[in-house]
Biotite code that builds the C-alpha atoms (Angstrom):
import biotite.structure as struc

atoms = struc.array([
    struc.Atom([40.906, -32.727, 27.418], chain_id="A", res_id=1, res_name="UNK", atom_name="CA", element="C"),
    struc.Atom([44.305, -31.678, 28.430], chain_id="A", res_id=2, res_name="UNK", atom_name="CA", element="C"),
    struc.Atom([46.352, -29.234, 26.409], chain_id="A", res_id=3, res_name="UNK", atom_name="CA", element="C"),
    struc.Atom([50.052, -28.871, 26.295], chain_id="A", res_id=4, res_name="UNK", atom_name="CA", element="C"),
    struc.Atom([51.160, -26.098, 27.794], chain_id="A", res_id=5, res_name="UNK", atom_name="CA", element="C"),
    struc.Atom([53.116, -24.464, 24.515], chain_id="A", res_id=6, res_name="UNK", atom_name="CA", element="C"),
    struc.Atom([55.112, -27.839, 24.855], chain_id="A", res_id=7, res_name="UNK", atom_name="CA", element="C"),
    struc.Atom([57.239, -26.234, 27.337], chain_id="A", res_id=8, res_name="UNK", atom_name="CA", element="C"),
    struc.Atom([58.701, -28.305, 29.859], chain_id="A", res_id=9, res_name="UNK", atom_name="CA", element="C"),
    struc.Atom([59.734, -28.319, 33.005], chain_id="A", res_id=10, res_name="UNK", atom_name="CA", element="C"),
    struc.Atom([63.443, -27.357, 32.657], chain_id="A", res_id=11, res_name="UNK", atom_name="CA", element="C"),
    struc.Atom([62.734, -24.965, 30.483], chain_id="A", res_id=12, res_name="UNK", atom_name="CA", element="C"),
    struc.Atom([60.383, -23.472, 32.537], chain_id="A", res_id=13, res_name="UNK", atom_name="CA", element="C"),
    struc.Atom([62.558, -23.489, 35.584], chain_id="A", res_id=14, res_name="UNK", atom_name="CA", element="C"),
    struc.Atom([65.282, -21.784, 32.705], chain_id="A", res_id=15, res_name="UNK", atom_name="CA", element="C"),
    struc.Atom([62.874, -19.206, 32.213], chain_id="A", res_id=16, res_name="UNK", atom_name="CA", element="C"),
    struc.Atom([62.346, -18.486, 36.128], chain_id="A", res_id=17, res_name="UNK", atom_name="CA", element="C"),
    struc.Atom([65.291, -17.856, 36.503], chain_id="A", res_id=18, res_name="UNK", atom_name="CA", element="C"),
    struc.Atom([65.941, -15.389, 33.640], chain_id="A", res_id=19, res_name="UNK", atom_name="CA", element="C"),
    struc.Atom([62.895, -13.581, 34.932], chain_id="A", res_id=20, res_name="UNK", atom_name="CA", element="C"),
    struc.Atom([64.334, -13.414, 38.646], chain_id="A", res_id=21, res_name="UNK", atom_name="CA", element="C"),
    struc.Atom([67.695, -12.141, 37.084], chain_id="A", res_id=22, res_name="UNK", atom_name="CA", element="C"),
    struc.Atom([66.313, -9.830, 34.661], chain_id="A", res_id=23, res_name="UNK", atom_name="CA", element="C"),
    struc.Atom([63.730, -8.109, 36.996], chain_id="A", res_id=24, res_name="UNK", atom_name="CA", element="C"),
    struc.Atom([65.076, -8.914, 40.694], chain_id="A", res_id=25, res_name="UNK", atom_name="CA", element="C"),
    struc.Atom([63.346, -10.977, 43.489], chain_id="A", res_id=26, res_name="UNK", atom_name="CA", element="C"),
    struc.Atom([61.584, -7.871, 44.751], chain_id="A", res_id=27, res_name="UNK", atom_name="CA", element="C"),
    struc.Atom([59.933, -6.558, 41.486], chain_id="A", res_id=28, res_name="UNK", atom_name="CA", element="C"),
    struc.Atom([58.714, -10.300, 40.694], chain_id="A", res_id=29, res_name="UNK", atom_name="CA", element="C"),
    struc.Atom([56.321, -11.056, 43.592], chain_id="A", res_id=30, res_name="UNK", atom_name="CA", element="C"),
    struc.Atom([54.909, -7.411, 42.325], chain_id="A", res_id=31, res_name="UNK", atom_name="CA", element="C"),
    struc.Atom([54.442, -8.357, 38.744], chain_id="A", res_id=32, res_name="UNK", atom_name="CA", element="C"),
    struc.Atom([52.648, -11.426, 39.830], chain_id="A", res_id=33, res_name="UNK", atom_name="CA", element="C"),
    struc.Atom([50.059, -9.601, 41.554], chain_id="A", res_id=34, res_name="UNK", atom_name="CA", element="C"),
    struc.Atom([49.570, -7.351, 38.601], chain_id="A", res_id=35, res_name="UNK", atom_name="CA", element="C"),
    struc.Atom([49.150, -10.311, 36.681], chain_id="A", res_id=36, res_name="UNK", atom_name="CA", element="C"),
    struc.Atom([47.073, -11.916, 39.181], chain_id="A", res_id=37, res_name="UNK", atom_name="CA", element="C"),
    struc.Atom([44.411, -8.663, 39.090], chain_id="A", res_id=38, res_name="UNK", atom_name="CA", element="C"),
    struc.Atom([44.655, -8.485, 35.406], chain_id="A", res_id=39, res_name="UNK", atom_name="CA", element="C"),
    struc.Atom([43.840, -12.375, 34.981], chain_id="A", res_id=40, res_name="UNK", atom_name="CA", element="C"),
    struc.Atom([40.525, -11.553, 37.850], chain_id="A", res_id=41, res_name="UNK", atom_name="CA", element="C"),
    struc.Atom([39.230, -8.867, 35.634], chain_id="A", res_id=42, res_name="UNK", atom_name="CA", element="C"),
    struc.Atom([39.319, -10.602, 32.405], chain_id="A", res_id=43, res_name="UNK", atom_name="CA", element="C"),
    struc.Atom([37.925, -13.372, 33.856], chain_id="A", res_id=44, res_name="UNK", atom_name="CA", element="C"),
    struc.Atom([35.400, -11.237, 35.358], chain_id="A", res_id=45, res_name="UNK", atom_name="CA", element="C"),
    struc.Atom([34.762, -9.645, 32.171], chain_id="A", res_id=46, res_name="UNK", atom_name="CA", element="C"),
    struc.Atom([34.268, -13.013, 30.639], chain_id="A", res_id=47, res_name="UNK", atom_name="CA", element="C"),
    struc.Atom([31.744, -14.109, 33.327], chain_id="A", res_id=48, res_name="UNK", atom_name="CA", element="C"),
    struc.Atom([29.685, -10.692, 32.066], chain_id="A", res_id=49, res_name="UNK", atom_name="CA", element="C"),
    struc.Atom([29.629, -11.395, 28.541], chain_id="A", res_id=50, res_name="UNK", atom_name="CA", element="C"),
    struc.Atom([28.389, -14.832, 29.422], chain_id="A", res_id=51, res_name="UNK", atom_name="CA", element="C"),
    struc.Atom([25.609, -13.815, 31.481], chain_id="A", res_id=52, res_name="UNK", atom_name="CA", element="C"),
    struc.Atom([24.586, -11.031, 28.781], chain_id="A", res_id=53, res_name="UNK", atom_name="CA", element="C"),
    struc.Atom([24.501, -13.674, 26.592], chain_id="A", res_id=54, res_name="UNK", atom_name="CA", element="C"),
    struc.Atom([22.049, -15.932, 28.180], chain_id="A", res_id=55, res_name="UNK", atom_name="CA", element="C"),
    struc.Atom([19.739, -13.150, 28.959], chain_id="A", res_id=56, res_name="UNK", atom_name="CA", element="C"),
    struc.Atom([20.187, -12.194, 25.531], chain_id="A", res_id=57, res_name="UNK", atom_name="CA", element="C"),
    struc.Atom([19.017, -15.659, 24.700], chain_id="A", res_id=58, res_name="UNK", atom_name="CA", element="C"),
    struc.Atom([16.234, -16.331, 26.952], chain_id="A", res_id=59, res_name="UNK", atom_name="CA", element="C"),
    struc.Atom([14.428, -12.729, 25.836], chain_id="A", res_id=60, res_name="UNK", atom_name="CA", element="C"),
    struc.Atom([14.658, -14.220, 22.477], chain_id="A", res_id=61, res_name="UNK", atom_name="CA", element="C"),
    struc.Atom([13.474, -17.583, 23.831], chain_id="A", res_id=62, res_name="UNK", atom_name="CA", element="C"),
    struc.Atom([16.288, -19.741, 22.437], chain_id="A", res_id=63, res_name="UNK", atom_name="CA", element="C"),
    struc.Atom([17.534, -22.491, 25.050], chain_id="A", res_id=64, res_name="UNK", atom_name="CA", element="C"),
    struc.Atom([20.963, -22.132, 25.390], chain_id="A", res_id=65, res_name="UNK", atom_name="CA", element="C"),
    struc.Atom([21.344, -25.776, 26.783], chain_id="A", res_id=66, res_name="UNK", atom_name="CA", element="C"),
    struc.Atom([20.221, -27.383, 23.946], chain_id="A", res_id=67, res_name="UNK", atom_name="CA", element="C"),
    struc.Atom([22.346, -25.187, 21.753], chain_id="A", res_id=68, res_name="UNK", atom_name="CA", element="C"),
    struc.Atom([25.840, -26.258, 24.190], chain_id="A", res_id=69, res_name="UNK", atom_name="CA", element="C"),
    struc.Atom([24.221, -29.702, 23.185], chain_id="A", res_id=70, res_name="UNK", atom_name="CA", element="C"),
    struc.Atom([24.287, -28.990, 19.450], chain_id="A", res_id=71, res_name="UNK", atom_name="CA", element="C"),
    struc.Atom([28.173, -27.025, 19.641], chain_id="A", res_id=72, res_name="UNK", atom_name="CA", element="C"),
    struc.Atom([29.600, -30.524, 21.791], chain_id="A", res_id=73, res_name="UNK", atom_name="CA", element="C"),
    struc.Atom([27.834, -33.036, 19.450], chain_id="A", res_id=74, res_name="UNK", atom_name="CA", element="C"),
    struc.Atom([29.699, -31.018, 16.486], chain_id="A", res_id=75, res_name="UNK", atom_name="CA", element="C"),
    struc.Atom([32.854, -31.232, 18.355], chain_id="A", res_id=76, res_name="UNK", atom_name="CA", element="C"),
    struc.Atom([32.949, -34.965, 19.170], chain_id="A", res_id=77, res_name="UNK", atom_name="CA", element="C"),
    struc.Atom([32.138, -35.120, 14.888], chain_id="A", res_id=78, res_name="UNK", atom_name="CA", element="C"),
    struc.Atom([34.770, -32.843, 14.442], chain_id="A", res_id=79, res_name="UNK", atom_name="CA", element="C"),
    struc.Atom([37.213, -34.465, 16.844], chain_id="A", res_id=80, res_name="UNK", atom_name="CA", element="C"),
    struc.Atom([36.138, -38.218, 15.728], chain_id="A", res_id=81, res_name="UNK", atom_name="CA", element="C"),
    struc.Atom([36.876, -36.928, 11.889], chain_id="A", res_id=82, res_name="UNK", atom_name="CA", element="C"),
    struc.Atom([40.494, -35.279, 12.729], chain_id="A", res_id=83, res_name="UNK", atom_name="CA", element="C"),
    struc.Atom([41.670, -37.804, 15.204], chain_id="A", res_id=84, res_name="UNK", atom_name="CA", element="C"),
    struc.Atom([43.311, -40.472, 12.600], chain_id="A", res_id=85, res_name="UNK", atom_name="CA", element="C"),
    struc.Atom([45.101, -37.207, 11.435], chain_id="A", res_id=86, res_name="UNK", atom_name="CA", element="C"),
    struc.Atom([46.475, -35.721, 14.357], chain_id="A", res_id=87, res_name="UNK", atom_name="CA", element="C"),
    struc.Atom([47.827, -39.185, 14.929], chain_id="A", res_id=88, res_name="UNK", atom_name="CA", element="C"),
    struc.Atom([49.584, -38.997, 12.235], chain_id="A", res_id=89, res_name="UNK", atom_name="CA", element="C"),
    struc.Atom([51.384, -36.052, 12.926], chain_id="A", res_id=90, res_name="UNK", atom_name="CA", element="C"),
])
């Protein structure tokens, strides 16, 4: 499944580049984006955590996580199969 990208595109983007590079300068950006880059690593290293805590969590209790992932997607293609003529719509 692909999502839109806050149905931005690519001009507008570009626009928004370029305001950046003006507002902050060329040297402060590349700076920035490594702050951004380290923040992004630890919350996806966070994320990783809670997601192993979570499966240990679940096999102490004996509860197969797989089969639950099974039960979540099989909701979601319901979910998805009920709402579709609807987004369509729109």
């Amino acid at each position: 499944m692909i999502f839109p990208v806050l149905f931005i595109s690519g001009a507008e983007i570009a626009f928004i580049v370029f305001i950046v590079l003006m507002v902050f300068g060329a040297d402060k950006v590349p700076e920035m984006a490594r702050g951004l880059g380290k923040t992004m690593k630890q919350i996806r290293h966070a994320t990783d955590d809670i997601k192993k805590e979570i499966t240990k969590s679940a096999d102490k209790q004996g509860i197969d996580v797989k089969d639950f992932k099974k039960s979540i997607d099989q909701v979601k293609e319901d979910v998805d199969q009920i709402t579709g003529p609807i987004k369509r719509q729109f």
